[in-house]
Structure formats: C-alpha cells, structure tokens
VOKOL-144012 format. One record per residue (C-alpha): residue number from 0; residue in three letters; x, y, z. Coordinates in steps of 0.2 Angstrom, whole numbers. Example, Ala and Ser with C-alpha at 12.3 -4.5 7.8 and 13.67 -1.06 7.14 Angstrom:
VOKOL-144012
+-----+------+-------+-------+-------+
!  nr ! rest !    xx !    yy !    zz !
+-----+------+-------+-------+-------+
!   0 !  Ala !    62 !   -22 !    39 !
!   1 !  Ser !    68 !    -5 !    36 !
+-----+------+-------+-------+-------+
This chain:
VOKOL-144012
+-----+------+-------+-------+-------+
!  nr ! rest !    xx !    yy !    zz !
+-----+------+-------+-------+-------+
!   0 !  Unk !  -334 !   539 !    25 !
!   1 !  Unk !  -328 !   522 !    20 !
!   2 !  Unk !  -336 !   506 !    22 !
!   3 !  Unk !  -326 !   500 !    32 !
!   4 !  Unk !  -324 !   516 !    42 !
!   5 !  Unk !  -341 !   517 !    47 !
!   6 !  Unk !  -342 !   498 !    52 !
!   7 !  Unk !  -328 !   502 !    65 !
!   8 !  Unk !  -338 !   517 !    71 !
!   9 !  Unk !  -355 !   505 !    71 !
!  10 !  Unk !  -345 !   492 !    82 !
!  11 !  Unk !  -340 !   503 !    95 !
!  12 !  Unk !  -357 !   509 !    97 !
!  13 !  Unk !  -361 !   507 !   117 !
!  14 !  Unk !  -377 !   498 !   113 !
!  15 !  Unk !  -368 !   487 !   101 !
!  16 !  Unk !  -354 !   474 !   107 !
!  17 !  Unk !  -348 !   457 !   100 !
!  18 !  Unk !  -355 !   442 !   107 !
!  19 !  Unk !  -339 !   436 !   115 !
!  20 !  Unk !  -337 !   451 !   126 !
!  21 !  Unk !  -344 !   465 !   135 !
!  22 !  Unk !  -351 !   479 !   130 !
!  23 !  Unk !  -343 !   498 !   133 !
!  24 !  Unk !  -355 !   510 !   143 !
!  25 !  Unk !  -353 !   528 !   139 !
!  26 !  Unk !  -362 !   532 !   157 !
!  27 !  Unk !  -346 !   530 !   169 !
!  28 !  Unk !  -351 !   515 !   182 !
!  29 !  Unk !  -350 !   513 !   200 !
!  30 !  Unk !  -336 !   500 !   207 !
!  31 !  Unk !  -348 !   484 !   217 !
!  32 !  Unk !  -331 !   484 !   227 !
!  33 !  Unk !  -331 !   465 !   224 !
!  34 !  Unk !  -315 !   463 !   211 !
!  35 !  Unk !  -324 !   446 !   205 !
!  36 !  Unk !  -340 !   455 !   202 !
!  37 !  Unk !  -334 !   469 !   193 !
!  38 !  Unk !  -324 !   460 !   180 !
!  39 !  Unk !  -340 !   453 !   175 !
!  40 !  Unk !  -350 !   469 !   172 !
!  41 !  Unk !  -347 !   480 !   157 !
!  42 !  Unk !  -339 !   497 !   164 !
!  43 !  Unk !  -332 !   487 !   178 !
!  44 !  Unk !  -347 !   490 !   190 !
!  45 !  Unk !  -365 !   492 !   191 !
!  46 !  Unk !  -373 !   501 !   177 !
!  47 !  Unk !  -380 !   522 !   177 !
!  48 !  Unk !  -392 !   530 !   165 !
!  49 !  Unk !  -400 !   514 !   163 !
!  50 !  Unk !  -410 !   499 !   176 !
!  51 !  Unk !  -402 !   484 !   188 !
!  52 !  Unk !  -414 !   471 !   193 !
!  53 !  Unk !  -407 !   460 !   210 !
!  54 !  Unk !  -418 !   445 !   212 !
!  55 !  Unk !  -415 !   439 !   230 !
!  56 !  Unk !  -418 !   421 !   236 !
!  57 !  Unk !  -427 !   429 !   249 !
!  58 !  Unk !  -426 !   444 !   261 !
!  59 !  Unk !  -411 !   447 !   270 !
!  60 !  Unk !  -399 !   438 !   260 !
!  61 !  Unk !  -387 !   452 !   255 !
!  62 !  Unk !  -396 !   464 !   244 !
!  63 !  Unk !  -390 !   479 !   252 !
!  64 !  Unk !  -375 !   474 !   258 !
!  65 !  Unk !  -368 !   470 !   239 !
!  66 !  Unk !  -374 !   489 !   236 !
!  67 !  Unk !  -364 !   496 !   251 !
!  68 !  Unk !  -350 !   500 !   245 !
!  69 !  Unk !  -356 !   508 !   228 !
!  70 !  Unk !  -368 !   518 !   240 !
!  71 !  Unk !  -355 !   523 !   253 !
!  72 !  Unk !  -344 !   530 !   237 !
!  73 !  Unk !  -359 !   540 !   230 !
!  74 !  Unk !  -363 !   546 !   247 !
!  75 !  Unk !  -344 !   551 !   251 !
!  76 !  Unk !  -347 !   563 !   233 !
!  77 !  Unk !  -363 !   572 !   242 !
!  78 !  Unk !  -375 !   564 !   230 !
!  79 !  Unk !  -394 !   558 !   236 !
!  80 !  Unk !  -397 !   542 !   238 !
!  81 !  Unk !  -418 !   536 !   236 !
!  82 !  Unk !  -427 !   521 !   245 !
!  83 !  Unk !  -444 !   520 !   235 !
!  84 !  Unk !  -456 !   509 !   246 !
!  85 !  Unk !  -442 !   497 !   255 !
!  86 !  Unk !  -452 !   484 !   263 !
!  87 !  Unk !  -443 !   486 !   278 !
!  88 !  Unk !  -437 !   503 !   288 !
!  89 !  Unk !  -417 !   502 !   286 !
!  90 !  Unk !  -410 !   503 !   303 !
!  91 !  Unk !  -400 !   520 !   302 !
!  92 !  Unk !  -383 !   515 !   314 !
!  93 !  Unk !  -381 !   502 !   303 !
!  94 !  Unk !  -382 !   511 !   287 !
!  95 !  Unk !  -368 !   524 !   295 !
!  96 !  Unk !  -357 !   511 !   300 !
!  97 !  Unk !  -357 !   507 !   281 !
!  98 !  Unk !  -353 !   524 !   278 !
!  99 !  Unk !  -368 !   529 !   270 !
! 100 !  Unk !  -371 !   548 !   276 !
! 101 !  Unk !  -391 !   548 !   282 !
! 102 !  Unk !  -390 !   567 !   277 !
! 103 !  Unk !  -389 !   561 !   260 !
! 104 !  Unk !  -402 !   547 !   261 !
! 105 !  Unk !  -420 !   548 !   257 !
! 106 !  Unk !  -435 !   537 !   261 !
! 107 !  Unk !  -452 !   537 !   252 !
! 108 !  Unk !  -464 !   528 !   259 !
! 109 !  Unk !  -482 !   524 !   245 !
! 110 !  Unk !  -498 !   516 !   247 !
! 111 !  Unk !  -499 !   508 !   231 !
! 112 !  Unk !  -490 !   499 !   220 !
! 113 !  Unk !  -494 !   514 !   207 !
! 114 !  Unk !  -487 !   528 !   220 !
! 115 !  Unk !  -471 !   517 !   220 !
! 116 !  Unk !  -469 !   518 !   200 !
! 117 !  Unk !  -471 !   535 !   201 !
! 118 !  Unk !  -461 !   540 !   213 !
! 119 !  Unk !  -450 !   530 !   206 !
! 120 !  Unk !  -451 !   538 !   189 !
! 121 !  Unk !  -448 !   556 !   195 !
! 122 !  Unk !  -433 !   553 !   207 !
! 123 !  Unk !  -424 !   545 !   190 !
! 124 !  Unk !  -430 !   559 !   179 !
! 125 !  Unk !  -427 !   573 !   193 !
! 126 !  Unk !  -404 !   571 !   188 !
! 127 !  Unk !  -404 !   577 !   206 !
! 128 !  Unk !  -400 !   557 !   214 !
! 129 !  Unk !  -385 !   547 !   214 !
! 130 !  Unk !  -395 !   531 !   216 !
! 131 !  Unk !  -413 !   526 !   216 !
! 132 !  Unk !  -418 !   511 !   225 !
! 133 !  Unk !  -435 !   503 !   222 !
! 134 !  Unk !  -446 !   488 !   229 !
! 135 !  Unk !  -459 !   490 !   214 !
! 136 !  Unk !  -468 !   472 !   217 !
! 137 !  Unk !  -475 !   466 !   201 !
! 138 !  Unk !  -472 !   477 !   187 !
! 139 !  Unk !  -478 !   476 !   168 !
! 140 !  Unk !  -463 !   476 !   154 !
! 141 !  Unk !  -470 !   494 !   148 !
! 142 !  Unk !  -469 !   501 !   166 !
! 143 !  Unk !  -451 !   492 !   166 !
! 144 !  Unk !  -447 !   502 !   149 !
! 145 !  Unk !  -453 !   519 !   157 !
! 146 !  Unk !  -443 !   516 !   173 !
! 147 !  Unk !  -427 !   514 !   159 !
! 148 !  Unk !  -433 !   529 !   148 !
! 149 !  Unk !  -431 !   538 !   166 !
! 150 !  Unk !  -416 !   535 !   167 !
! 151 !  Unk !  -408 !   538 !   152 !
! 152 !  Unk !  -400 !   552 !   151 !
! 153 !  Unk !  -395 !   554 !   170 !
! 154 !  Unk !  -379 !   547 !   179 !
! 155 !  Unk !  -390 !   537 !   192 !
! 156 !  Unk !  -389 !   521 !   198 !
! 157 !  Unk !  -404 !   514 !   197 !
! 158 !  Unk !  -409 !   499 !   207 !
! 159 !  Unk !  -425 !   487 !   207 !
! 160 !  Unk !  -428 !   472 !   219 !
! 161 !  Unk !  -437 !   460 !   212 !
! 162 !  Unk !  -446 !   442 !   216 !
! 163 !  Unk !  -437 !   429 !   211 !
! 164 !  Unk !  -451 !   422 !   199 !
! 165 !  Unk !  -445 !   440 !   188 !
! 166 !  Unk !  -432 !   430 !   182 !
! 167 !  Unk !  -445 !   421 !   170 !
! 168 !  Unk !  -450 !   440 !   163 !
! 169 !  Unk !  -444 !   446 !   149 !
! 170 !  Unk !  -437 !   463 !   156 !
! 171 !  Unk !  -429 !   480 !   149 !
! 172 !  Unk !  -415 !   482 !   162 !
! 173 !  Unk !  -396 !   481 !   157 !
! 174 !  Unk !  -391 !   470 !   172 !
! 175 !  Unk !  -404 !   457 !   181 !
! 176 !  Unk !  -393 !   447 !   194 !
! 177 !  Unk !  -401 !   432 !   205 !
! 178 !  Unk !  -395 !   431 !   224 !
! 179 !  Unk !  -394 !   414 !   233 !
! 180 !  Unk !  -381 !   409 !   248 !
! 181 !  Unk !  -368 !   395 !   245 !
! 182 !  Unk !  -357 !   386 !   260 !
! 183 !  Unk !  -362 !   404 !   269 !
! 184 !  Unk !  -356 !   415 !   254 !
! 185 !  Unk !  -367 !   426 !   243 !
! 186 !  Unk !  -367 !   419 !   228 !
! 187 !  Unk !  -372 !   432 !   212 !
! 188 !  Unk !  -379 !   422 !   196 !
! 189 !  Unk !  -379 !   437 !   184 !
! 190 !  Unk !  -396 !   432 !   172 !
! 191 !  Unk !  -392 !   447 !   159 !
! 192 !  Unk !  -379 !   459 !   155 !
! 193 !  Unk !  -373 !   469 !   140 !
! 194 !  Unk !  -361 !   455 !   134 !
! 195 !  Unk !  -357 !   437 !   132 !
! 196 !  Unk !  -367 !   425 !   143 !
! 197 !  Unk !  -359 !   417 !   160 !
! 198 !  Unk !  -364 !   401 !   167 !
! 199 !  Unk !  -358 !   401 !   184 !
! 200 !  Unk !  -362 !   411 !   197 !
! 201 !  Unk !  -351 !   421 !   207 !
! 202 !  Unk !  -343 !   419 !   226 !
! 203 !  Unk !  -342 !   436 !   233 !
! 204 !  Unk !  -330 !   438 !   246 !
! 205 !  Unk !  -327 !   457 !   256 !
! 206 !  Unk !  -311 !   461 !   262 !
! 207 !  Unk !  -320 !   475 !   270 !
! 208 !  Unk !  -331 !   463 !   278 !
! 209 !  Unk !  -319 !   451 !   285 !
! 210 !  Unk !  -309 !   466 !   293 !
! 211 !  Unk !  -325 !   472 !   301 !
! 212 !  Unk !  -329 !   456 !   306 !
! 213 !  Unk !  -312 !   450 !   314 !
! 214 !  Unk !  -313 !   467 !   323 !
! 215 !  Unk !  -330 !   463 !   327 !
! 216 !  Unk !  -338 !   482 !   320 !
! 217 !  Unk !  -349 !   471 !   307 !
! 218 !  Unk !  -357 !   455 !   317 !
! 219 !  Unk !  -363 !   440 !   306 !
! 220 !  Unk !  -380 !   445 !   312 !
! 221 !  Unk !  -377 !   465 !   307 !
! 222 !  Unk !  -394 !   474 !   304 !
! 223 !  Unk !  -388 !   483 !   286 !
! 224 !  Unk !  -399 !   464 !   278 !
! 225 !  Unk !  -408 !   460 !   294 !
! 226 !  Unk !  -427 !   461 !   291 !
! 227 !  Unk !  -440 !   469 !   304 !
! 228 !  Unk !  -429 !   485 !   308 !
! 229 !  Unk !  -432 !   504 !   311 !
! 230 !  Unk !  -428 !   519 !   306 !
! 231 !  Unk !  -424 !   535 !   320 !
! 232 !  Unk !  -414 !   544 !   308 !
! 233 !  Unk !  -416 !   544 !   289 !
! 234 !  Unk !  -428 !   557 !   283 !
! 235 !  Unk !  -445 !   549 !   278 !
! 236 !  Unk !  -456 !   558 !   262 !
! 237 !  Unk !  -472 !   551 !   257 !
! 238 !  Unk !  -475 !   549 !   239 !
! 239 !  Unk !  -489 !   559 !   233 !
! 240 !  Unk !  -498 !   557 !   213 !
! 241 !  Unk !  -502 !   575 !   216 !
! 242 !  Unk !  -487 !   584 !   220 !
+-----+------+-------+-------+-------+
C-alpha cells in the first residue's frame, strides 16, 4: 500500500476526524428528532456503542423529553429500553402518550451507588437493550471507561444524567451535552462531541410538541419531565451484585 493510500485509509478512521468537522461513526445513530440538534452530532443523532452524558440545570428541565423521540423509535423496533436508578418513578401514561411501549421498558431500582454501576454495566454488555438510561451520581473517570468498554461493541444507546458540576470532569463519553432553559426554550450547550468545537448552544424547538400542545394532548405542565411522579405500569427489577 502506498503512502499515500494508507493515510486516506488512516483518515477515514471513525476514531479519527479532522478538526474542522465531525467525526464518521460506524455504530448507526438514533435521529434526537430535533433537525438543529442532529446536524450537530456526528451520524446525525445521539451516539450507540459508546456513552452520552446530559448535564441538566436541574431536574425537570427536559432530559427525557429530548430522548423521546429516539426512545419512541427504538421502542416502535421492539427493542428494551433500561432505567438504571431514576431518581424519580416515570409516570407510565405519560411515557405512552410519547409513544414509548411500557412492554418494552424496564426499571431497576439499587441501593447503592455501586448496584447502579453495575447494573449499569451488565444491561450494556447484555446486547439485549436498545437504550440504557442511568442516574449514576458521582462516578470515578475509571468506572466512566468501564461503563464505555460496555458498550462498545453493542448498538445501544447509552445514556448518563449527570450533576452539572460533571462538566468540570474530565470524562470518557463521546457526547456530554449541558441543559439550561432560555426565553422558555430548552436550550442544548454540547460540551464534547467527536468533531470541531461549537460555541453556541442550541434552541430546540418540537414540531411534535407544538402540535401536541395546540391540541392540548401534551400540557406545558406534562408529567414525561415533571418530578415526584409514579409508576402503575412499567415493570420494576431490583438490581442485585449477586445475580
């Protein structure tokens, strides 16, 4: 092979890109279904086979509604979604109305912040989830880099919510996005992808939501975000170090 042949083959290396663009992804992503988002992600989309870190402001102010529609798509393909260790029960009528299919939604509940790492680990090694989504608390950079291990290798999506103060960590994950609100939009501040920095954050706006709304099916005050809510549907599994 030439030289110049294998610098081509060098450069289109996944885990290499040029500095003034994105990187390619040979794990397919999932589409955020926000047209402003996805143009910003390599692969158009959040990232598989590897982490994504979302950094709210504070509880409530949109973390699961951003993954909605990623999660309604993978659910709509029959393909098991896990909550490791939410700190809220997601309210199951609201989840539906997302259309998010509860037979295809799991919820592990732990005791420690070491059942949640483990748990954690095993559902991205298991291959058997579409998504895993994780409230891990504080977490060491090495238990981070077992967490991305896991998931290589595996088309999941792989989700963890962090503090904000995490943005001040040095971390594994291919995407770590902040959340804050702006004139009443969500505005996204992505801190690290695989690609050229960006400096201004970006003003999500859901034609899906505005429909929803104007037809009022999806209330300002809709639960899918809304802390302090239950679950009478979604299955429930505690985590266990011994099973």
């Amino acid at each position: 092979m030439s030289m110049s042949a294998a610098l081509d083959a060098l450069l289109h290396h996944p885990a290499i890109w040029r500095g003034d663009r994105l990187s390619r992804v040979d794990s397919p992503s999932v589409p955020t279904g926000f047209s402003a988002l996805d143009a910003e992600l390599p692969g158009g989309g959040w990232p598989t086979a590897a982490l994504t870190e979302i950094l709210p402001q504070h509880e409530g102010i949109g973390e699961l509604r951003i993954l909605g529609c990623a999660l309604a798509a993978l659910s709509a393909q029959k393909r098991m979604c896990v909550w490791i260790a939410p700190p809220h029960l997601p309210y199951a009528p609201a989840l539906a109305a997302a259309g998010i299919d509860l037979a295809h939604l799991i919820i592990v509940t732990t005791r420690s912040a070491r059942e949640t790492l483990w748990a954690t680990e095993q559902a991205l090694r298991s291959n058997a989830c579409g998504a895993v989504l994780a409230w891990p608390g504080s977490v060491k950079y090495t238990e981070l880099r077992r967490l991305q291990i896991a998931a290589e290798g595996n088309c999941v999506m792989a989700v963890l919510f962090r503090l904000p103060d995490a943005a001040r960590e040095t971390t594994c994950a291919a995407l770590r996005l902040s959340l804050h609100t702006w004139h009443g939009h969500l505005a996204v501040r992505i801190l690290k992808r695989r690609g050229a920095a960006l400096a201004a954050p970006i003003l999500l706006h859901s034609p899906v939501v505005a429909a929803r709304r104007a037809a009022k099916l999806w209330p300002d005050t809709h639960v899918m975000d809304r802390s302090g809510f239950s679950l009478p549907a979604a299955r429930s599994i505690p985590a266990s170090l011994d099973a």
